[in-house]
PAVEX-160458 format. One record per residue (C-alpha): residue number from 1; residue in one letter; x, y, z. Coordinates in nm, 2 decimals, always signed. Example, Ala and Ser with C-alpha at 12.3 -4.5 7.8 and 13.67 -1.06 7.14 Angstrom:
PAVEX-160458
<num=1&residu=A&X=+1.23&Y=-0.45&Z=+0.78>;
<num=2&residu=S&X=+1.37&Y=-0.11&Z=+0.71>;
//
This chain:
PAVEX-160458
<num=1&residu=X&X=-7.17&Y=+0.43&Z=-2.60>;
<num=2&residu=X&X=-7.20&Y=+0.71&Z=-2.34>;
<num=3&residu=X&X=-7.13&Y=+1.05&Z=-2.46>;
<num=4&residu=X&X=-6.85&Y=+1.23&Z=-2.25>;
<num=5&residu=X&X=-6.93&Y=+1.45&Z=-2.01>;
<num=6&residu=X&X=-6.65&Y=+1.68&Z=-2.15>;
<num=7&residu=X&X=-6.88&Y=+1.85&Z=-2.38>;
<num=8&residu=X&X=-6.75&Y=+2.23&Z=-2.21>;
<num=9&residu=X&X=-6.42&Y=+2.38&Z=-2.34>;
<num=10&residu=X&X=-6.22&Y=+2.62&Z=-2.17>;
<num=11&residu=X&X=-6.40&Y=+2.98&Z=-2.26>;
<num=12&residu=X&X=-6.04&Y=+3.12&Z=-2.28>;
<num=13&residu=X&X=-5.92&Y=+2.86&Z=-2.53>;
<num=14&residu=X&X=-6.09&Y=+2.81&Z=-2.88>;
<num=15&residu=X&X=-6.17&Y=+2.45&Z=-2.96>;
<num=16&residu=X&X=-5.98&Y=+2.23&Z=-3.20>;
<num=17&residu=X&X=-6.10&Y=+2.13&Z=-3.53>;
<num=18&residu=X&X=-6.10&Y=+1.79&Z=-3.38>;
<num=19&residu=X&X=-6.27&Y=+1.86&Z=-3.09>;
<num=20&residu=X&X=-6.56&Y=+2.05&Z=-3.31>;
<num=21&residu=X&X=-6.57&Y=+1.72&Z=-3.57>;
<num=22&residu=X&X=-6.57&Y=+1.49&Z=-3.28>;
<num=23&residu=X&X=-6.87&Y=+1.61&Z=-3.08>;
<num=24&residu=X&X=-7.04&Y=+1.66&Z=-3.40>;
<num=25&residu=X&X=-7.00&Y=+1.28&Z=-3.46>;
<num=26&residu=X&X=-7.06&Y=+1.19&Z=-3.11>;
<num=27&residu=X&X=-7.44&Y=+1.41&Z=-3.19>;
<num=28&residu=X&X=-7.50&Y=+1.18&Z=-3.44>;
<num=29&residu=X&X=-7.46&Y=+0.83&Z=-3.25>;
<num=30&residu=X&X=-7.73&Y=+0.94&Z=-3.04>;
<num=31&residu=X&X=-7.96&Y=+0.91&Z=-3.35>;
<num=32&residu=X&X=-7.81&Y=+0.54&Z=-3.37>;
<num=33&residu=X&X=-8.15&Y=+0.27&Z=-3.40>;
<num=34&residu=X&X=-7.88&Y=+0.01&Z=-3.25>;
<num=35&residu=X&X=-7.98&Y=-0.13&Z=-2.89>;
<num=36&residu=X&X=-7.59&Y=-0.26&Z=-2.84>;
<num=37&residu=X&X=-7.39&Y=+0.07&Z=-2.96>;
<num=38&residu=X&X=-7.45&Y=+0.40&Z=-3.04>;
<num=39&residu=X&X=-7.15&Y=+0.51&Z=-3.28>;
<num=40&residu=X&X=-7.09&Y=+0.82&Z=-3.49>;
<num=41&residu=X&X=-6.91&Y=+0.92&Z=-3.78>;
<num=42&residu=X&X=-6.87&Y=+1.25&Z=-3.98>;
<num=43&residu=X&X=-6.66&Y=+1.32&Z=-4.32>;
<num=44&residu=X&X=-6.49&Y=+1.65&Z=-4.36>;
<num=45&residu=X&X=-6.25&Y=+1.85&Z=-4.56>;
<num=46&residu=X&X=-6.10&Y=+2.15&Z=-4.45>;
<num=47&residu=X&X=-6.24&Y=+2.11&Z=-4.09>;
<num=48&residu=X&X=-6.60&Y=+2.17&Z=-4.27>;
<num=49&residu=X&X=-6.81&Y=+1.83&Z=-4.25>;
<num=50&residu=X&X=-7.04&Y=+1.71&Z=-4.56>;
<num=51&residu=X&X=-7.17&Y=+1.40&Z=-4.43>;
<num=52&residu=X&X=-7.25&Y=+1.17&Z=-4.14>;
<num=53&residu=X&X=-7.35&Y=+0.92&Z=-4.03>;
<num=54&residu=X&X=-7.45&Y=+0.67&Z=-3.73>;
<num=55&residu=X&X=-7.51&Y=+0.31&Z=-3.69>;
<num=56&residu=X&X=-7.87&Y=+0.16&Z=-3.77>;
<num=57&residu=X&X=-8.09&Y=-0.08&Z=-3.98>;
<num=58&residu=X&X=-8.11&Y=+0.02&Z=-4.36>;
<num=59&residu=X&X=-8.41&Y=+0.30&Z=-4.43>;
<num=60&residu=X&X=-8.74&Y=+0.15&Z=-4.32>;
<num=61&residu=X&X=-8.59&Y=-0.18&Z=-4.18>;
<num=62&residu=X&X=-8.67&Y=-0.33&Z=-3.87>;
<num=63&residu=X&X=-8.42&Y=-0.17&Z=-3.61>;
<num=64&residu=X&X=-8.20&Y=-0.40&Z=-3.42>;
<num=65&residu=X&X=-8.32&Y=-0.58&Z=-3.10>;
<num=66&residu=X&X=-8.04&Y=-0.72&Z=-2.86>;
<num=67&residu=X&X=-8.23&Y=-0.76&Z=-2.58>;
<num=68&residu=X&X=-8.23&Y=-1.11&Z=-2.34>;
<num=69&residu=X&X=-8.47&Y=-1.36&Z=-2.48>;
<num=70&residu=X&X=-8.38&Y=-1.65&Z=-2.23>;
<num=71&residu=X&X=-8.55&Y=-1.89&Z=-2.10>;
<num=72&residu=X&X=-8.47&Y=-1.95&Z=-1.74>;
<num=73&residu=X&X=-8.54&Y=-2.30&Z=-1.65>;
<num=74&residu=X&X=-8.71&Y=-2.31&Z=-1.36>;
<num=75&residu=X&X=-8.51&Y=-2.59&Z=-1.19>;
<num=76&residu=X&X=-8.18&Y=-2.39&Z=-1.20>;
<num=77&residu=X&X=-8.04&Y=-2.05&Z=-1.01>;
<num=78&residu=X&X=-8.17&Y=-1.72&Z=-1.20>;
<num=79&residu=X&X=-7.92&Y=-1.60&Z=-1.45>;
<num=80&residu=X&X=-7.71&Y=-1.31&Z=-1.40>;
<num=81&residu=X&X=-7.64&Y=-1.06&Z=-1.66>;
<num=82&residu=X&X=-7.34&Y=-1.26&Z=-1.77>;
<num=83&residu=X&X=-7.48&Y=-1.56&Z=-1.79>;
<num=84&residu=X&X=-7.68&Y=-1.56&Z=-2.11>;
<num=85&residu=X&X=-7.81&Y=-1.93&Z=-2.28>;
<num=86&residu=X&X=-7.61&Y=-1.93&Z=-2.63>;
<num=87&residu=X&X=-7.89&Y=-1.83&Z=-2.86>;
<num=88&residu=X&X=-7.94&Y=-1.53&Z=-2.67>;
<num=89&residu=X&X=-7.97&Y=-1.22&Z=-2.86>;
<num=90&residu=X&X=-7.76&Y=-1.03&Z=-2.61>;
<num=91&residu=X&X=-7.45&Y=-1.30&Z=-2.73>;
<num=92&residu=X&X=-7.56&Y=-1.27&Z=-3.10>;
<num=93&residu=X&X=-7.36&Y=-1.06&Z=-3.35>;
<num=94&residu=X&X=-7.57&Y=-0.76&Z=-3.50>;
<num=95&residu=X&X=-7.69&Y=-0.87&Z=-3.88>;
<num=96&residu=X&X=-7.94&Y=-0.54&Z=-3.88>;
<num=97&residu=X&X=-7.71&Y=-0.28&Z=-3.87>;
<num=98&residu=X&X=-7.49&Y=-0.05&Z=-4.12>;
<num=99&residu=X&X=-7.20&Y=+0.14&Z=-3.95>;
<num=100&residu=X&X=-7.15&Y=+0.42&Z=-3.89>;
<num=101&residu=X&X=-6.90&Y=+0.46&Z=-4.13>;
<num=102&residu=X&X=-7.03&Y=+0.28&Z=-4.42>;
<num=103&residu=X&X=-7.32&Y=+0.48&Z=-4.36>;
<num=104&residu=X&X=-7.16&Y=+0.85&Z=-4.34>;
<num=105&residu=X&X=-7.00&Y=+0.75&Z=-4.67>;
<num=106&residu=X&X=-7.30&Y=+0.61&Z=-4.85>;
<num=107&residu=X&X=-7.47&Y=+0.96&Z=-4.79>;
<num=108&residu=X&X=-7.16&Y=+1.15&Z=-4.98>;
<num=109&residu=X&X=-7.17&Y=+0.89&Z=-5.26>;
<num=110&residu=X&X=-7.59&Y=+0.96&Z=-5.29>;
<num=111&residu=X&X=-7.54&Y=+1.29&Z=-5.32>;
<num=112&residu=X&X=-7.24&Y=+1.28&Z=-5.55>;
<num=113&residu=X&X=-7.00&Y=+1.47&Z=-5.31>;
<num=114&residu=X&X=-6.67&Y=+1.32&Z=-5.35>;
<num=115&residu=X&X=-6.45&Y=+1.18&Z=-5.02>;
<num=116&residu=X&X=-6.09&Y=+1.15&Z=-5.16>;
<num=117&residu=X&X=-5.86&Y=+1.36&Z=-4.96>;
<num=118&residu=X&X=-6.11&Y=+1.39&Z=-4.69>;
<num=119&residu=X&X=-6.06&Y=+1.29&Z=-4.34>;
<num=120&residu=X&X=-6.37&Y=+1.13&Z=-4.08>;
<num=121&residu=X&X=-6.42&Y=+1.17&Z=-3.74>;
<num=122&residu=X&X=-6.57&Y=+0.84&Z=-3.55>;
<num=123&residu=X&X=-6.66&Y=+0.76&Z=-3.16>;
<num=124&residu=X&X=-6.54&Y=+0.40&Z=-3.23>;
<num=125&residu=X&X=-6.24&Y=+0.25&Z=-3.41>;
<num=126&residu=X&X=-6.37&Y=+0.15&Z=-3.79>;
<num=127&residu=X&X=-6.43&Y=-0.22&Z=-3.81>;
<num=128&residu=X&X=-6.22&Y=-0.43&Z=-4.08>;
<num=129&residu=X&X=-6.47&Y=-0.40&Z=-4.33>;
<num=130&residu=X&X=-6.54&Y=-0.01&Z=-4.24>;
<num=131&residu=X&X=-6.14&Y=+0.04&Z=-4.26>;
<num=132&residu=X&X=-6.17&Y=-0.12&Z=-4.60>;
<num=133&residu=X&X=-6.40&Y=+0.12&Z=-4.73>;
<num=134&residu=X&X=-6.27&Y=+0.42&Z=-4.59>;
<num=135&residu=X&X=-5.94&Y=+0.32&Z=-4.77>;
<num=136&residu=X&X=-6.08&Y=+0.29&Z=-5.09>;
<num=137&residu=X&X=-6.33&Y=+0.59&Z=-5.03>;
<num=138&residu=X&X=-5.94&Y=+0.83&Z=-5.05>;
<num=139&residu=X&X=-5.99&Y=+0.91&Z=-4.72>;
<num=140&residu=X&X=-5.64&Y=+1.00&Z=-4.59>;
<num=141&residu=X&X=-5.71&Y=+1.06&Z=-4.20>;
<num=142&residu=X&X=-5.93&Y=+0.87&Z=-3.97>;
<num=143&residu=X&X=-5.94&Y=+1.01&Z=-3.61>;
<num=144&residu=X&X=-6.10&Y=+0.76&Z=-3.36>;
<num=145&residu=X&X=-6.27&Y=+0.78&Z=-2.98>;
<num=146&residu=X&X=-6.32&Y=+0.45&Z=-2.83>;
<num=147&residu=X&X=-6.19&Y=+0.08&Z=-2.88>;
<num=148&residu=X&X=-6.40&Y=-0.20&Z=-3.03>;
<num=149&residu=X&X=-6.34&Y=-0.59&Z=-2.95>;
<num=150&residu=X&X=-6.19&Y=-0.60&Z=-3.30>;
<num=151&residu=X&X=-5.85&Y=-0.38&Z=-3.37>;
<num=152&residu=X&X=-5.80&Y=-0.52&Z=-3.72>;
<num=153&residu=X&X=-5.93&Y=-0.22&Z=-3.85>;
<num=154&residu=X&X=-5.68&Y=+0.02&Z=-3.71>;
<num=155&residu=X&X=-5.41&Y=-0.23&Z=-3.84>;
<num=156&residu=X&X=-5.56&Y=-0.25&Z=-4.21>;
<num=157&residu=X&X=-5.59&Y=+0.18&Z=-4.15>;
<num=158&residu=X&X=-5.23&Y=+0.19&Z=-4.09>;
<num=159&residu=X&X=-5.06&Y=-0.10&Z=-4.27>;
<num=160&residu=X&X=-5.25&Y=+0.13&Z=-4.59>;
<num=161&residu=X&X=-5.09&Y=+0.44&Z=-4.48>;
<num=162&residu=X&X=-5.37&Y=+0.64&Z=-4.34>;
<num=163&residu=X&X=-5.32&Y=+0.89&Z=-4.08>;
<num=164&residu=X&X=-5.47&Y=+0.76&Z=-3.76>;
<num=165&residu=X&X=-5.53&Y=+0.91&Z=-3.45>;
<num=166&residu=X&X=-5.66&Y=+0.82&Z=-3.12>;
<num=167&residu=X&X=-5.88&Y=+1.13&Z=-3.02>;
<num=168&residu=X&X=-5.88&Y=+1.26&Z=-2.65>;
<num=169&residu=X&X=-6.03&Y=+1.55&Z=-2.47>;
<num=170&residu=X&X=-5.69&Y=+1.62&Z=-2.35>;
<num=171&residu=X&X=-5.55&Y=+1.76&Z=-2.63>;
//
């Protein structure tokens, strides 16, 4: 993911809550060990965060590796970046990685800080399995950045009644 380049606020205007929580998770995706998407989450309560985290391989795991591995045959045109031979780790679904999500809410349950009422801040939409936890974790408002391939997460977030918002630097 690229960071926005809105990073500056209006000097007049105090920043949102929103806007604070949502560059503080977009800080952590750049700390992401994932070669295919940096993404960033943070858990707060009363605007004040208590956890985050980004998307990488479990502690002291090999980090993920998405990078071509082809090989071109000689007797046919070069490939172009779309055109990737089916084991190719560039069309391969990441196995390494934790989310972002799961990840930021693992860190609260280590250290025994609880997440029920809370809400979290992410530069992605939570994935189905990220939505489930984040239900169950009594988080009651998920605030979200950019799309993902997979929307069922947003539909599991509001078919349980969460509050979900698509975040933009417009307001």
């Amino acid at each position: 993911m690229t960071v926005p380049s809105q990073w500056a606020w209006d000097p007049g205007k105090r920043p949102s809550t929103d806007w604070v929580l949502m560059q503080t998770a977009f800080a952590w995706s750049t700390k992401s060990t994932c070669s295919r998407a940096q993404v960033g989450a943070v858990i707060s309560r009363d605007g004040r965060s208590f956890s985050s985290g980004y998307n990488g391989a479990p502690k002291g795991m090999k980090h993920c590796d998405h990078s071509c591995n082809c090989i071109p045959d000689p007797f046919e045109p070069v490939l172009l970046n779309s055109d990737h031979m089916e084991n190719c780790r560039t069309r391969q679904p990441c196995r390494n990685v934790v989310h972002a999500e799961a990840n930021a809410l693992a860190f609260a349950a280590r250290y025994g800080v609880g997440t029920d009422g809370a809400e979290i801040h992410c530069t992605r939409i939570p994935c189905l399995n990220c939505a489930g936890l984040i239900i169950n974790a009594g988080i009651e408002r998920v605030v979200w950045y950019e799309e993902h391939r997979d929307m069922e997460g947003l539909v599991r977030l509001g078919e349980a009644g969460l509050e979900v918002i698509r975040w933009s630097y417009e307001g």
